[in-house]
TIGUVEX-426696 format. One record per residue (C-alpha): x, y, z; residue in one letter. Coordinates in steps of 0.001 Angstrom, whole numbers, padded with zeros to 6 digits, always signed. Each point is the difference from the previous one (the first is absolute). Layout:
<lummis>
XYZA...
</lummis>
This chain:
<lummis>
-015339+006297+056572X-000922+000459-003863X-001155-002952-001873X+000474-001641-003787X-003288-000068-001372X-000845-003160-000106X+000067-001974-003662X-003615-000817-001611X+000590-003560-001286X-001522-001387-003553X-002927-001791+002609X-000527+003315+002137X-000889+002147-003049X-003400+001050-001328X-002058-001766-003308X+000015+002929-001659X+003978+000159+000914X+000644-003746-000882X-001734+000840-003958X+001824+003292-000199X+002817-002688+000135X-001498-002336-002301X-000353+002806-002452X+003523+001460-000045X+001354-003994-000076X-002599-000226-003641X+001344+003059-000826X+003716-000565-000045X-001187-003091-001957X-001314+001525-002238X+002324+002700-000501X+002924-002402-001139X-003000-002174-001852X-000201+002765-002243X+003585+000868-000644X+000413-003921-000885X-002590-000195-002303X+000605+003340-001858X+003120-001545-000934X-001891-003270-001308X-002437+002678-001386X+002708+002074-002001X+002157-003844-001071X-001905-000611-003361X+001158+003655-000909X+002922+001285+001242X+001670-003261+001703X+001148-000569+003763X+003831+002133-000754X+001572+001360+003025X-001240+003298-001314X-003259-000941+000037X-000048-001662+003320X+002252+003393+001118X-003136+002793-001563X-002532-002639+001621X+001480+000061+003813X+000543+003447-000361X-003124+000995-001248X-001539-001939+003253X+002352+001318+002432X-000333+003070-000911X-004136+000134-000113X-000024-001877+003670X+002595+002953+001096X-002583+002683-001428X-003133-002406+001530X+002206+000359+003339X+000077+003676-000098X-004480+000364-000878X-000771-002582+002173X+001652+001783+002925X-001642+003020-000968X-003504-001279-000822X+000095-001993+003375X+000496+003219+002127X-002911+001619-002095X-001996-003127+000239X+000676-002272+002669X-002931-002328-000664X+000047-003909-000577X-002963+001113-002901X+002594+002539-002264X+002897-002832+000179X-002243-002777-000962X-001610+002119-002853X+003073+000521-001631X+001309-003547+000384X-003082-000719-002253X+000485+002366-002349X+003678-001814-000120X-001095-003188-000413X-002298+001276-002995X+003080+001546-001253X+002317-002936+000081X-002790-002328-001566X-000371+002319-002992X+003958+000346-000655X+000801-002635-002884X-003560+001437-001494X+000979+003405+000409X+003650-001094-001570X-001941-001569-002860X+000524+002690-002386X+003130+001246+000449X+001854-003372+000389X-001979-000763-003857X+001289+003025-001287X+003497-001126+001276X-000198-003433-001500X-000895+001868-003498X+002753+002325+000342X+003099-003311+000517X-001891-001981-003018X+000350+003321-001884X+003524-000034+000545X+000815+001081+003432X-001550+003231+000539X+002043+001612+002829X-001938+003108+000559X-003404-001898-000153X+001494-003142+002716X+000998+002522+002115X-003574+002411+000190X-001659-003490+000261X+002388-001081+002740X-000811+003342+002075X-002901-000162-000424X-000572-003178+001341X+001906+001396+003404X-002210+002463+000020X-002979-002479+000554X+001981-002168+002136X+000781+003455+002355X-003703+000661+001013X-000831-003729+001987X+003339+000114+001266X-000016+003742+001163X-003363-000809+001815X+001247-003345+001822X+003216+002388+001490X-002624+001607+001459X-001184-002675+002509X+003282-000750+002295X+000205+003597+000952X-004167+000270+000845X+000000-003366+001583X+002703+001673+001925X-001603+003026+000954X-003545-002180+001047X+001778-002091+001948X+001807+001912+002578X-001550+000444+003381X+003064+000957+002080X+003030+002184-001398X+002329-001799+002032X-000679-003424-001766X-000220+001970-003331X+003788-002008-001164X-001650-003375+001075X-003319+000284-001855X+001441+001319-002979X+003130-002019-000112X-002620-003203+000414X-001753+001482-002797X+002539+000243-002619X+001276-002890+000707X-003587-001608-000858X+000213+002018-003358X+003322-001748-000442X-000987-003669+000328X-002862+000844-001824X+002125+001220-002897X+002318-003297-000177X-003173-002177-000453X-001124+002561-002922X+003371-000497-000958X-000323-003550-000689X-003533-000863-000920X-000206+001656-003557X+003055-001580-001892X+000001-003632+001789X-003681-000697+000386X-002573+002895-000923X+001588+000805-004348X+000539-003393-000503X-003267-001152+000969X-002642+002604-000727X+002147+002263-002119X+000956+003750+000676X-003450+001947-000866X-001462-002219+002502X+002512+000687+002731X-000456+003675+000197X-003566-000364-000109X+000372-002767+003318X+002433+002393+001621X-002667+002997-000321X-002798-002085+001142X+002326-000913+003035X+000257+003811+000706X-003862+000421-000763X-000685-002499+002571X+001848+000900+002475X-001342+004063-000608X-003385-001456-000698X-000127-001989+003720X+001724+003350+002029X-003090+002146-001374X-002085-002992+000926X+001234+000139+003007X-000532+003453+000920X-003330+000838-002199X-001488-003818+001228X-001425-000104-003395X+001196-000349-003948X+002200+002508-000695X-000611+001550-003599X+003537-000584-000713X-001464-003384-000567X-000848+000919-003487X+003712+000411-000324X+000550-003423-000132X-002776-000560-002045X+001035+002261-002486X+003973-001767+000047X-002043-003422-000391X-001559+001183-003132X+003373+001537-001478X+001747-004000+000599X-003427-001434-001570X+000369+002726-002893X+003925-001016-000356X-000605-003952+000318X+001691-001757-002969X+001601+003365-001447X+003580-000998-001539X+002989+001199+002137X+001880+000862-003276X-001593+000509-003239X+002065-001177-002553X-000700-001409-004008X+000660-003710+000417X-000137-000312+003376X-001061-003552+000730X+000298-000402+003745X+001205+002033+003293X+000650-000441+003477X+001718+001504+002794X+002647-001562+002446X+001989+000236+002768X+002654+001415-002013X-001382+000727-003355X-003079+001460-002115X+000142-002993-002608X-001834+000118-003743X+000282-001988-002648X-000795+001221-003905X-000417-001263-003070X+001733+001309-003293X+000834-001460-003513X-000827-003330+001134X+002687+000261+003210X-000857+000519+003467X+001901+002105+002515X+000752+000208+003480X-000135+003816+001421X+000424+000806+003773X-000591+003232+001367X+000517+003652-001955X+000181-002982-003294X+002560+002122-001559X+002038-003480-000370X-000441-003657-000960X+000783-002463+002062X-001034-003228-001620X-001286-000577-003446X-001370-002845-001895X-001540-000156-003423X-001524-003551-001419X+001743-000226-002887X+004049+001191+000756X+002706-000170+002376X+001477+002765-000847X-000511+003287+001758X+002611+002282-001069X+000891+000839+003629X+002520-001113+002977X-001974-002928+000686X+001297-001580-003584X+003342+001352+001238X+000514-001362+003356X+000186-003449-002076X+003510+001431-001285X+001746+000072+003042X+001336-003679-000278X+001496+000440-003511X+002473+002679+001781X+002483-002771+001518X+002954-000882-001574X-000593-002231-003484X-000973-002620-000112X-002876+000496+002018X-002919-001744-001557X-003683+000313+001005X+000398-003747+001710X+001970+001229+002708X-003007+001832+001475X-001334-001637+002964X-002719+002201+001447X-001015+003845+000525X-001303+001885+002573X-002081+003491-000029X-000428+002683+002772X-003261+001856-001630X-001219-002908-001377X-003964+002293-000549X-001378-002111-002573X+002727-002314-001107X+000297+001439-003332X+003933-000716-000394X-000526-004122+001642X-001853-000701-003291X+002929+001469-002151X+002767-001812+002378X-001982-003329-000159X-000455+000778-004382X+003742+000533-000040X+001817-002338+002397X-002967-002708+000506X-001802-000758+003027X+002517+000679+002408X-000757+000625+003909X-000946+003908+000449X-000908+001705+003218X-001863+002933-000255X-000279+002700+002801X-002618+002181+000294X-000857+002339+003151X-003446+000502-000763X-002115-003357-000166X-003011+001991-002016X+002547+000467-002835X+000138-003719-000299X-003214-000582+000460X-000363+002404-002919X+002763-001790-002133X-001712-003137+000276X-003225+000533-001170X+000697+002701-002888X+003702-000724-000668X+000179-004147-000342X+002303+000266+002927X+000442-003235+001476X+003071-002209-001567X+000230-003820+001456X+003693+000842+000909X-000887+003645+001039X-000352+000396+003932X-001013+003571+001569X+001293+001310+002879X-002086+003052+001737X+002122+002231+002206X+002598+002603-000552X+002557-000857-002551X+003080+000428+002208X-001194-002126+003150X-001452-002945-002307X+003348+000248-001984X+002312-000076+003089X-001768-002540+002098X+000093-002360-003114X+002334-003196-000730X-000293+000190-003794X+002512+001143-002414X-000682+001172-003356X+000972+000375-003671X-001665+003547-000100X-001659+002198+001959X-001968+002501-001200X-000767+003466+002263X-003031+001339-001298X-001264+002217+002805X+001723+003535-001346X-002895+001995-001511X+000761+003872+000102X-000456+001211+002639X-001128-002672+001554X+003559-001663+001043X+000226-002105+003502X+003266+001271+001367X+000746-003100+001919X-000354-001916-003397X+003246+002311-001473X+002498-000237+002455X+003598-001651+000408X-001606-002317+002823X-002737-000776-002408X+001661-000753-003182X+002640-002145+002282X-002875-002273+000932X-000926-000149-004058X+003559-001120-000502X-000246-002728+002748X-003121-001533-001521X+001860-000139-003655X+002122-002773-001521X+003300+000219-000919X-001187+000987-003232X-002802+001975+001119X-001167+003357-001113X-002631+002727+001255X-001835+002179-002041X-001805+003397+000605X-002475+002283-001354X+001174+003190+001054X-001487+003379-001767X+001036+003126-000790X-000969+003276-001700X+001090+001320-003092X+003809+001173+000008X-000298-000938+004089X+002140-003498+000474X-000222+000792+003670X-001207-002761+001395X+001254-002480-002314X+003394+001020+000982X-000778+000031+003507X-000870-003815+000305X+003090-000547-002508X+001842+001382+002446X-001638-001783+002582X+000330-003681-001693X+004027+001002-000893X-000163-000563+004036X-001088-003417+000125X+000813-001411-004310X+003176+000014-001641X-002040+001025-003241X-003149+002212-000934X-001613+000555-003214X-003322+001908-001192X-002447-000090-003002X-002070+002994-000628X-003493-001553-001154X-001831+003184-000449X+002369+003399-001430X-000130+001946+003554X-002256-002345+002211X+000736-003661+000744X+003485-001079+000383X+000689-004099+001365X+003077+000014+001547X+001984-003661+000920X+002449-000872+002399X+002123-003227-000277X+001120-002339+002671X+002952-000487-002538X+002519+002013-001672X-001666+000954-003576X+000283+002394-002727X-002653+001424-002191X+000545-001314-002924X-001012-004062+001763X-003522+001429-001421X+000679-000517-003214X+002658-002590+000009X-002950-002338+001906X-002553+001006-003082X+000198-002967-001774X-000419-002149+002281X-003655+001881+001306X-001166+000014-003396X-002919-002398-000825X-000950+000629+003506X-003596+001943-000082X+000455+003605+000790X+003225-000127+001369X+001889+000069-003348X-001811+002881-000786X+000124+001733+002591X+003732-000736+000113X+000923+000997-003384X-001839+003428+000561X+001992+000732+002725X+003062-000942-000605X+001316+003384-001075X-002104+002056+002542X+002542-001450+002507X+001819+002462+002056X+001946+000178+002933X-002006+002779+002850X+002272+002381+001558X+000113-000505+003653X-000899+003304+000899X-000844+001367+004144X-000070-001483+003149X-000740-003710+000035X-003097-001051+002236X-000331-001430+003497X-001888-001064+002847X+001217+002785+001890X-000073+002816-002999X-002831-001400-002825X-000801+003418-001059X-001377-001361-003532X-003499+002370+000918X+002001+002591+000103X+001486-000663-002941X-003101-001114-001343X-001563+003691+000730X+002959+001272-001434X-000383-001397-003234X-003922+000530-000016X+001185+003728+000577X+001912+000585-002459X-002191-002103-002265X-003194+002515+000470X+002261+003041-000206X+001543-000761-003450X-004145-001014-001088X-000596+003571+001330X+002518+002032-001525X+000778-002226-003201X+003036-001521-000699X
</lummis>
């Protein structure tokens, strides 16, 4: 009577079987290590956008489909412990010497957006930069499918051992998929995380040679010469930029701050926006921050400046508009959100951040907003930056919580952009807070760019902007600010589908707009 071939457990099965599964476990880590850190790699330049992240994934899916197909191949050819471990070293080499390697080409695109957005030159940098990411990730495919191939002993348990062994590449992946952004960037930056993840693979290649040659391998030098390239790269800026006075990388950001004209400003990321200013010797900064202090002035007059009671801020970053709420409506209680507690951190030592009645809250703007007891005067949604737009923070669910956490007077107000002759987006929130307010108005700050749109709690008209002007003037900045805006009032037509929980397509709205943005730049208008 036939048989099953009986099982070989994890405890039944050779050394040299038990760190052929040990390798394919580092290199799954690895793998995903590098695909998280390329996009930390790539932030300062061309941002974290769902395209990026979408060129990025692909890119590494497809190099680990063509590492599949050689490994296969050079395993049948080859099937020796001393060829797979070989190669792992060359990989680990290869991932160590990717942001160095990138170096070049991500300078050239940095030169290319300060020179005013150079499309062609971005996108031969971006490629480029693929390009070097495709050769360590081509050669790490290769080791599932030769682990695979010097691991089988029987063809009948052939499904077992290499079901056992991609699922080893698997849970090796989901640590690499956490370790860069919540402990390795944050801590010892992104250069030095692809040069630990290719001395993991060295390692484990250096100890499988060791292991068969029972003496140093001369891949050793490999290591050596990564070592030197990290030594060479110590200290080197991540960004090179005129006025830049500090830098640091995050969990969710690449953070610098830079000095011009005597003002200092926040950037995050690609630094194709600001998000906080301050200068030492004005309040004003000719952007929505000086804005968002009109939203009040929009109820019904009489509506003096004494009826404010307090403001919150989703995308507080460095607290730029607190110190222009406190200058205009006195030292009223503000809470500040901010997601990322390295922002703050930033705010408060270069951006005077750090009001008596000011109290920062660190977590996503929508569950620190619902879970609070607080109502407010204003609240202030600064967390739209093109393209960079949380969809759960645009929504009919959302802006319903916002409404909750508002007097009976209350108004929010949001920076929302747009491209020249493209009011897309504007009127898709309009139409959005038309759901949840009786009445939505907009300023355009910048002729084609910004736009602050409000929503009242109450019934209101326009024209309450300027009836309520007398009564803010005298106030510092908000008179000003007022009477400059009075006749840039306008009401934004309510144009699409209004967003949801279940249907918050803002990205692709967002990559609509970006579309037709670079197509119009390409073709002239």
């Amino acid at each position: 009577m036939p048989t099953s071939p009986r099982r070989e457990t994890p405890a039944e099965a050779s050394p040299g079987r038990r760190y052929l599964y040990f390798t394919v476990f580092c290199s799954g880590l690895v793998s995903l290590g590098v695909e998280l850190s390329a996009a930390s790699l790539v932030r300062p330049f061309y941002g974290t956008t769902n395209l990026v992240w979408a060129a990025l994934i692909g890119l590494i899916l497809l190099c680990l489909s063509a590492g599949h197909f050689l490994g296969g191949r050079w395993a049948d050819r080859s099937p020796h412990p001393e060829t797979l471990y070989t190669i792992l070293c060359w990989a680990g080499l290869a991932v160590g010497a990717v942001p160095y390697a990138t170096r070049p080409l991500l300078g050239r695109a940095a030169a290319a957006a300060t020179a005013g957005l150079d499309l062609v030159l971005l996108g031969v940098a971006f490629m480029g930069v693929l390009l070097v990411l495709a050769v360590p990730v081509v050669l790490l495919g290769t080791v599932s499918p030769f682990v695979v191939r010097l691991s089988l002993r029987d063809v009948r348990t052939s499904g077992d051992v290499a079901g056992r062994i991609y699922a080893l590449s698997t849970v090796g992946s989901v640590l690499g998929a956490f370790l860069p952004d919540l402990l390795l960037v944050p801590t010892i930056g992104t250069r030095m995380t692809f040069v630990l993840l290719g001395m993991l693979a060295l390692a484990v290649g250096g100890v499988g040679l060791w292991r068969g040659r029972r003496r140093m391998p001369a891949e050793a030098l490999l290591a050596v010469m990564l070592g030197a390239l990290a030594w060479w790269g110590r200290g080197l800026p991540i960004k090179e930029a005129a006025g830049a006075i500090h830098e640091e990388e995050s969990a969710y950001n690449y953070i610098q701050v830079r000095e011009e004209a005597g003002c200092r400003l926040l950037l995050l990321n690609e630094g194709q926006a600001i998000h906080s200013l301050w200068c030492a010797d004005t309040l004003e900064t000719r952007g929505p921050w000086d804005h968002f202090l009109l939203g009040p002035l929009f109820n019904p007059p009489p509506h003096p400046p004494e009826r404010v009671q307090s403001m919150a801020v989703v995308g507080l970053a460095a607290g730029t508009v607190v110190e222009q709420f406190m200058a205009a409506y006195g030292p009223l209680p503000v809470d500040g959100i901010e997601i990322d507690p390295a922002v703050v951190e930033v705010g408060r030592r270069f951006f005077a951040l750090g009001a008596p009645t000011l109290r920062v809250l660190v977590g996503d703007g929508r569950r620190v907003l619902a879970r609070s007891e607080e109502r407010y005067s204003l609240i202030v949604v600064d967390a739209y930056r093109l393209p960079y737009i949380p969809p759960h923070l645009t929504t009919v669910e959302f802006f319903r919580i916002v409404r909750d956490h508002l007097t009976t007077d209350g108004v929010v107000a949001i920076n929302v952009g747009q491209t020249p002759g493209d009011p897309a987006l504007v009127e898709a929130i309009a139409a959005t807070l038309r759901e949840v307010f009786p009445s939505v108005h907009a300023v355009e700050i910048d002729p084609g760019m910004n736009v602050v749109v409000y929503a009242t709690v109450q019934q209101t008209v326009a024209t309450n902007l300027r009836a309520n002007l007398p009564l803010a003037m005298g106030r510092p900045l908000l008179g000003e600010v007022a009477s400059a805006a009075a006749d840039r009032v306008y009401a934004p037509h309510a144009g699409g589908v209004a967003f949801t929980d279940d249907r918050a397509s803002i990205e692709w709205e967002t990559n609509k707009v970006l579309f037709r943005y670079l197509l119009r730049s390409m073709v002239g208008d």
